[in-house]
C-alpha positions as CSV (number, residue, x, y, z in Angstrom):
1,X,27.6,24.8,-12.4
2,X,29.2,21.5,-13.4
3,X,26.2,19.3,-15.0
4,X,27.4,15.6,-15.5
5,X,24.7,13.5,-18.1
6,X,24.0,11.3,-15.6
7,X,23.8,9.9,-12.0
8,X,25.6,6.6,-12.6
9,X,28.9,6.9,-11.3
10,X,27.0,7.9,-7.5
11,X,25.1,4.6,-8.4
12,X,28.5,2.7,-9.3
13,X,30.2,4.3,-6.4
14,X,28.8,4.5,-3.8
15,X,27.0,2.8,-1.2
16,X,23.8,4.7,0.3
17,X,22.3,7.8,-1.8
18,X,20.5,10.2,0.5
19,X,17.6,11.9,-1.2
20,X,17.0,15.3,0.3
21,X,15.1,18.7,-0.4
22,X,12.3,20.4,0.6
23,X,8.9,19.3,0.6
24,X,6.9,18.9,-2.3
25,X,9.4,19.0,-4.4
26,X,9.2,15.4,-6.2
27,X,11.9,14.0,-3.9
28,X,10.1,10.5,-3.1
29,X,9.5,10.1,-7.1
30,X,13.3,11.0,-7.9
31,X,14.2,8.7,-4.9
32,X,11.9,5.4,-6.6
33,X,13.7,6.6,-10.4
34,X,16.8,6.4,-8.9
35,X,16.2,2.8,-7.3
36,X,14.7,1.5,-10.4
37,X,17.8,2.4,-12.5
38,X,20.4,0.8,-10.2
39,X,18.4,-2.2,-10.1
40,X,18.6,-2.2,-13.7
41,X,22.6,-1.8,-13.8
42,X,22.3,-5.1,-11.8
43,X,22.1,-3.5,-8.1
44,X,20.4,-5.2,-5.2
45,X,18.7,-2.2,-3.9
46,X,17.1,-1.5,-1.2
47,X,14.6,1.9,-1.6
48,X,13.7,3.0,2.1
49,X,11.2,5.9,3.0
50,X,10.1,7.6,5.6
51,X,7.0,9.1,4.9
52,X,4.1,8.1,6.4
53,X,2.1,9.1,3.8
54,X,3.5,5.8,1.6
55,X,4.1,8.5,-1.3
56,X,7.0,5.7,-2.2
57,X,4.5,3.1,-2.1
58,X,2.3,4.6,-4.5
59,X,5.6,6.3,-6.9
60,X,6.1,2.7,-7.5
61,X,2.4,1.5,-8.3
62,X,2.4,-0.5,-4.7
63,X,-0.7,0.6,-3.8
64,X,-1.8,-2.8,-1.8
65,X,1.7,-2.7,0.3
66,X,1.5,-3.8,3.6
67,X,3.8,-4.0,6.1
68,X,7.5,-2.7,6.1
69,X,9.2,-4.5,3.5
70,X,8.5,-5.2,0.0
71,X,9.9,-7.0,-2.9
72,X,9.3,-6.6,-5.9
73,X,8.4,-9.1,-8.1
74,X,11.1,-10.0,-10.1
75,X,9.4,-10.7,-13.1
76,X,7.7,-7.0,-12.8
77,X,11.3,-5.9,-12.9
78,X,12.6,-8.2,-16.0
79,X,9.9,-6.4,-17.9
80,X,11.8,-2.7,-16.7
81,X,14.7,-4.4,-18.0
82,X,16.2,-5.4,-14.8
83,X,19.4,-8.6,-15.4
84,X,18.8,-11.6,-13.4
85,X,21.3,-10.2,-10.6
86,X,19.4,-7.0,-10.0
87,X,16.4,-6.5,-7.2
88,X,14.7,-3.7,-6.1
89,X,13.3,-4.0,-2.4
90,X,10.9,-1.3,-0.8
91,X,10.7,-1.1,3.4
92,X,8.8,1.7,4.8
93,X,10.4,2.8,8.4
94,X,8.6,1.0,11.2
95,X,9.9,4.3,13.8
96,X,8.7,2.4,17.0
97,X,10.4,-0.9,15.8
98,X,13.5,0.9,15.2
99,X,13.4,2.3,18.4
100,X,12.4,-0.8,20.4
101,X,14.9,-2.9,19.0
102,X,17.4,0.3,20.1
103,X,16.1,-0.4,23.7
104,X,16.9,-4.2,23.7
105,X,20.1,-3.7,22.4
106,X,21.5,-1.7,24.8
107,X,19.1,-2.4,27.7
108,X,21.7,-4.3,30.6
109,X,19.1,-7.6,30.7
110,X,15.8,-8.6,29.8
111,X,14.0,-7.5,32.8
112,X,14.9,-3.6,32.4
113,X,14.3,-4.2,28.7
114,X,10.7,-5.0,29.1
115,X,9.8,-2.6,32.0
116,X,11.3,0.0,29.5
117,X,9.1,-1.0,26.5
118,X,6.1,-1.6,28.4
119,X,6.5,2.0,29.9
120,X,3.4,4.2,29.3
121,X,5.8,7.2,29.1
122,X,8.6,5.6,26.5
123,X,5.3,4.7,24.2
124,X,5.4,8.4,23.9
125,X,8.8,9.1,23.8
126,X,9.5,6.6,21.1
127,X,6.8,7.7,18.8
128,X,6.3,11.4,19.1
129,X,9.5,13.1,20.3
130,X,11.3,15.8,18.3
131,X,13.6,13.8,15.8
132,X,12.9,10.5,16.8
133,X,11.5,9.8,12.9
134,X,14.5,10.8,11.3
135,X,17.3,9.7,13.9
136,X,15.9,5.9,13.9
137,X,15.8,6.4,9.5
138,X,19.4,6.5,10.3
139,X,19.6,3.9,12.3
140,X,18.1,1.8,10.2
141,X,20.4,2.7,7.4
142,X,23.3,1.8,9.5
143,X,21.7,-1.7,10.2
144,X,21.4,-2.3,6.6
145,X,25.1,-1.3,6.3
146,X,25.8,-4.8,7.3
147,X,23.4,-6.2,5.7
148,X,25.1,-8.1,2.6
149,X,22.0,-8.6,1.0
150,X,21.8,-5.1,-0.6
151,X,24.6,-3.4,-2.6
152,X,22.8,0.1,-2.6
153,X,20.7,1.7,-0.3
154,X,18.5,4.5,-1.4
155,X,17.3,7.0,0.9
156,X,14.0,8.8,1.2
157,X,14.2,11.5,3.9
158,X,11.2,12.9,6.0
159,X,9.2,15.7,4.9
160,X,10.3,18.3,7.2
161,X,9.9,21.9,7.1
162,X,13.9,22.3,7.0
163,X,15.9,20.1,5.0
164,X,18.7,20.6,7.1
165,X,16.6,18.4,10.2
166,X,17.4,15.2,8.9
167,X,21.5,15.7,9.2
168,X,20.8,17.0,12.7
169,X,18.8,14.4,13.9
170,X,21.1,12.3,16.2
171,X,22.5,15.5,18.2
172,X,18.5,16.5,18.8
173,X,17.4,13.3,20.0
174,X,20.4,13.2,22.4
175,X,19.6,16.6,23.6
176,X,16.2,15.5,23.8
177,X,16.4,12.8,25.7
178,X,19.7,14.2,27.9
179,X,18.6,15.6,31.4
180,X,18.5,19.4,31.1
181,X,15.2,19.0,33.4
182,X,17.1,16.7,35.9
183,X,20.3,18.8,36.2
184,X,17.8,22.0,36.5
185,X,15.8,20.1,39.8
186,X,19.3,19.2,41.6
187,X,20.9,22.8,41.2
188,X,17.5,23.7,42.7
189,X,17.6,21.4,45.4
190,X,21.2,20.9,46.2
191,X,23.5,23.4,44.5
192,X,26.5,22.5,46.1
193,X,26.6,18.9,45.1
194,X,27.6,16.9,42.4
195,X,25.5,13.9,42.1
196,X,26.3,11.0,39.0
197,X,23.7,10.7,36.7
198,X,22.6,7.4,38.7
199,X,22.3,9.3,42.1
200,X,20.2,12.0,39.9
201,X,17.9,10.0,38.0
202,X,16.7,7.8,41.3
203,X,16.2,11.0,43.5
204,X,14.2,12.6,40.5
205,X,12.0,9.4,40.2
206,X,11.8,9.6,44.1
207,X,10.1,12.8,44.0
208,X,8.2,11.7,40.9
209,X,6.8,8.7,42.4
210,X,5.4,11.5,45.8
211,X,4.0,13.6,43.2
212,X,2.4,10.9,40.8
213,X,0.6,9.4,44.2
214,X,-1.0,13.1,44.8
215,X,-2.5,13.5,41.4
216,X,-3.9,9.3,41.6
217,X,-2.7,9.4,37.2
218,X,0.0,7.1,37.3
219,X,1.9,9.3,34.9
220,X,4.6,10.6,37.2
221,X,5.4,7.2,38.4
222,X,5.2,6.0,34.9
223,X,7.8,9.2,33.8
224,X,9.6,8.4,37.5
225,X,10.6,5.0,35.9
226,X,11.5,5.8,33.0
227,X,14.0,8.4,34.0
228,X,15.4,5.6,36.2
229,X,15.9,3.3,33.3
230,X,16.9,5.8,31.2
231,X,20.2,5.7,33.5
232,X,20.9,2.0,32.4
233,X,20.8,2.3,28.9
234,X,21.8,5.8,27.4
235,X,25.2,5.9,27.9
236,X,25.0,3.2,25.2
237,X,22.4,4.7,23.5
238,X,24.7,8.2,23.6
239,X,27.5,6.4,22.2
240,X,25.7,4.9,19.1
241,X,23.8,8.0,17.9
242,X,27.7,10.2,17.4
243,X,28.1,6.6,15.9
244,X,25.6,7.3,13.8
245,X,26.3,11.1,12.9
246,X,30.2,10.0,12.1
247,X,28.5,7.4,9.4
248,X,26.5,9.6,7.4
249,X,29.5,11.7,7.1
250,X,31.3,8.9,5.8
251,X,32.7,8.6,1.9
252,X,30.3,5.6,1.1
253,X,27.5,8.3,1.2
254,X,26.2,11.0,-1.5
255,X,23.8,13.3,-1.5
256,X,21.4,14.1,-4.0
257,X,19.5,17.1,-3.4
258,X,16.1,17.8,-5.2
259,X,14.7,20.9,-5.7
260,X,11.9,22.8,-8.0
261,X,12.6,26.0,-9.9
262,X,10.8,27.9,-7.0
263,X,12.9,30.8,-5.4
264,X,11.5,29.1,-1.9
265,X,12.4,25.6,-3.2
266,X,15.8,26.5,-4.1
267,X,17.0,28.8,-0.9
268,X,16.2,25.7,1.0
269,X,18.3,23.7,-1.6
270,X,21.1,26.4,-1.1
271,X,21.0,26.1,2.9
272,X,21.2,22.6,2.4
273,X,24.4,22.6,0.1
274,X,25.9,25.4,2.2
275,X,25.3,23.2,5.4
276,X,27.4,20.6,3.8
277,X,29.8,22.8,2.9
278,X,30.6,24.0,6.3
279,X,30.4,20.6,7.4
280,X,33.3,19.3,4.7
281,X,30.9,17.5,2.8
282,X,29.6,18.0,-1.0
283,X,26.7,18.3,-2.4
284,X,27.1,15.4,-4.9
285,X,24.1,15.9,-6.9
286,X,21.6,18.8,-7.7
287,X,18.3,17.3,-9.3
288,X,16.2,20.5,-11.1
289,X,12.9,19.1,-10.8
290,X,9.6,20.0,-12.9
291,X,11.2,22.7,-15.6
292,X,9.7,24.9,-17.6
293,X,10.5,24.4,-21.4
294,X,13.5,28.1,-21.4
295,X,12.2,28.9,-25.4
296,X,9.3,27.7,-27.9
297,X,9.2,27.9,-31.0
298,X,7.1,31.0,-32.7
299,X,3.6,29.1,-33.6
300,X,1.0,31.1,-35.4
301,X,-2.8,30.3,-35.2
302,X,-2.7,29.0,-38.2
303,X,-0.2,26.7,-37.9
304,X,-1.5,25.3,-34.6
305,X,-4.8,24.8,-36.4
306,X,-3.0,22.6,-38.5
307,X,-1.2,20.8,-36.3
308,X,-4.5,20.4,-34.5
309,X,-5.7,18.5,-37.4
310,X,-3.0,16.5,-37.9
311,X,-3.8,15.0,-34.4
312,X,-7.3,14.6,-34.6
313,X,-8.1,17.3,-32.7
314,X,-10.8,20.1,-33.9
315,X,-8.5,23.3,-35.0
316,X,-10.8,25.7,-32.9
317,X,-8.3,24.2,-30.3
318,X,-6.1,26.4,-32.3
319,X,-6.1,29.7,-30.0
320,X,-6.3,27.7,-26.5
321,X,-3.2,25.8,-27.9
322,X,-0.8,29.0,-29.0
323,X,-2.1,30.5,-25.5
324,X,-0.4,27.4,-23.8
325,X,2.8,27.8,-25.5
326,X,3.6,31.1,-24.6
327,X,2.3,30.5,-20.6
328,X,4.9,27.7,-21.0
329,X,7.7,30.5,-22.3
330,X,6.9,33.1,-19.6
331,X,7.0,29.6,-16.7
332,X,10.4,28.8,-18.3
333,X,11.8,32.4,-18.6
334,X,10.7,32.7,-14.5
335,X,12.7,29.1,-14.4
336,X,15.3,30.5,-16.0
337,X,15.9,33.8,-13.6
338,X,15.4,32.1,-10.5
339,X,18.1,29.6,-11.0
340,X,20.2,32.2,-12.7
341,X,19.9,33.5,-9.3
342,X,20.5,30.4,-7.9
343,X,23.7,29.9,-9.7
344,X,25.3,33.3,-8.7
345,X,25.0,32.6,-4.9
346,X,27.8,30.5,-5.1
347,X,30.0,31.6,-7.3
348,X,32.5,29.6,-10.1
349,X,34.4,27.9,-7.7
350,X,32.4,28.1,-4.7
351,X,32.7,25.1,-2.2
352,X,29.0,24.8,-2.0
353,X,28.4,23.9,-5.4
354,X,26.9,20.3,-6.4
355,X,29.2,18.1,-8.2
356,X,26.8,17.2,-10.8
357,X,23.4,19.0,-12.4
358,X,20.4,17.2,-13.6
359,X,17.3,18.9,-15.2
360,X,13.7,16.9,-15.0
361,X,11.1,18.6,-17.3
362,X,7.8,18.9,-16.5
363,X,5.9,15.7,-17.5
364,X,2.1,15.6,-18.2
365,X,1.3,13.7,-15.2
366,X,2.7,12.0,-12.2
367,X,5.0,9.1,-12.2
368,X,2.6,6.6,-10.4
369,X,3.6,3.2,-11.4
370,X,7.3,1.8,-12.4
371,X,5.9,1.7,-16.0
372,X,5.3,5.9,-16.1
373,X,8.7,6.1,-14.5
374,X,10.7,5.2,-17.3
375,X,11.4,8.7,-18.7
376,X,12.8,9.6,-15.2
377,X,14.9,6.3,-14.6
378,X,16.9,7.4,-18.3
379,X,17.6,11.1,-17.3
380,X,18.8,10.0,-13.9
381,X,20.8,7.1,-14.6
């Protein structure tokens, strides 16, 4: 597998870098390295995540952030050795916001726009349907597109189960909110016709609105009009998600994938890469996170003892300290075979491979401030 020495021509190149992977896998922490370093080659970057559980937030020692974006001080930066020109810029995805500024954009006037958002039934919609989180990442990555503040965008993508979800989002959400239900009640009701979508959705709310008055909930009539809505605005809204799709396919895009030396970790990350493969799109980057040291050297007790010593440590450490070394060989030989493994699914030449490798050891501890990021922000860029 090709392995370039660094990811600095994606950060010279190109315009968003999607970070994707499994989860648990130290994507969030690879996503902040990778911001911090194009801020320091001058970039205005923009770092955006989607996790709810601020994991970005606290990669980068903002701890205190409120809201959805943050800059960061730019003094804090000159000290990481960012120029003058460079900024780094943190925004955590507001998924409601996103999705209510959706609705006014496409909504036909002002009126429909605030029966929609006021809607009991869209305030569930918008927050809690399948996809909505990562569809409305993406369309707040197109929005930045044109936002000439930022020369690089850096991506955090949800923590699904599948890595492949986030690339799928905008057909789900369409398919989501499309009317399999509608079309299912008029072939039950009325076969032989073919009603528009318009004649549809108003004799669906109809019967809505009878039902919703039987149970006294206010639900159904709630649901009944939002389906009626719906009508006005998702032609529009159609339209702009394949928008959407089409961009992320796009050449100002690359995709760094990040993966642990875990046989579960890396059959996700192989999915992932053959996914783009089949799609016409490469894998641009394959970031090996948390590796074993592959050899040690041979260390006697006795020499450990000394070394112990040296240190200030008492040399009855000796034993635990020898013990450690060679649990660190048999981690990195069980490294080594998985992604031997790894390697062989694709072949030499196989289409699926990543254009570039990088390996992150194990560190000691977690990168939890920009200052303990350092390390990282060298390998990577």
């Amino acid at each position: 597998m090709a392995e370039g020495p660094t990811l600095l021509s994606l950060v010279e190149s190109r315009r968003v870098l999607v970070c994707a992977g499994a989860g648990g896998v130290g994507k969030t922490t690879v996503a902040a390295a990778l911001a911090v370093g194009a801020a320091r080659r001058g970039k205005r970057v923009l770092c955006l995540t989607i996790d709810p559980a601020k994991r970005l937030a606290d990669s980068l020692g903002l701890h205190g952030m409120r809201g959805e974006v943050h800059a960061i001080d730019p003094a804090r930066l000159a000290e990481l050795g960012v120029p003058a020109g460079g900024s780094l810029t943190v925004s955590m995805l507001d998924t409601k916001r996103t999705f209510d500024d959706i609705v006014a954009r496409h909504a036909p006037n002002e009126v429909v726009r605030d029966r929609i958002l006021g809607n009991r039934f869209y305030q569930y919609v918008s927050t809690h349907l399948a996809g909505t989180q990562s569809y409305m990442a993406m369309e707040k990555v197109l929005a930045v597109l044109g936002d000439p503040s930022f020369d690089l965008l850096v991506l955090d993508t949800p923590p699904t189960s599948d890595a492949l979800d986030f690339l799928d989002a905008p057909e789900r959400l369409i398919e989501a909110l499309d009317s399999p239900a509608m079309r299912w009640l008029v072939d039950a009701f009325e076969p032989q016709r073919k009603l528009g979508l318009g004649v549809l959705a108003r004799g669906v709310a109809l019967v809505l609105r009878g039902v919703g008055r039987l149970t006294g909930q206010g639900f159904l009539e709630n649901m009944a009009e939002f389906v009626t809505e719906l009508n006005d605005l998702f032609g529009g809204f159609k339209q702009r998600a394949r928008q959407v799709a089409a961009a992320f396919r796009g050449s100002d895009f690359a995709y760094v994938l990040v993966s642990t030396p875990v046989p579960a970790a890396l059959e996700e990350a192989a999915l992932f890469l053959e996914r783009l493969a089949a799609q016409g799109l490469a894998g641009d980057a394959l970031v090996l996170n948390r590796l074993h040291p592959r050899a040690t050297a041979d260390v006697s007790v006795e020499d450990a003892a000394r070394a112990a010593s040296r240190h200030g440590l008492p040399p009855s450490l000796a034993g635990a300290l020898v013990a450690a070394l060679r649990d660190e060989e048999t981690q990195g030989k069980a490294d080594a075979r998985a992604l031997a493994a790894f390697e062989a699914r694709f072949g030499p030449n196989g289409r699926a491979r990543p254009r570039f490798q990088i390996e992150l050891p194990l560190l000691a501890g977690d990168a939890h401030d920009l200052g303990a990021m350092a390390p990282l922000v060298s390998r990577l860029v």
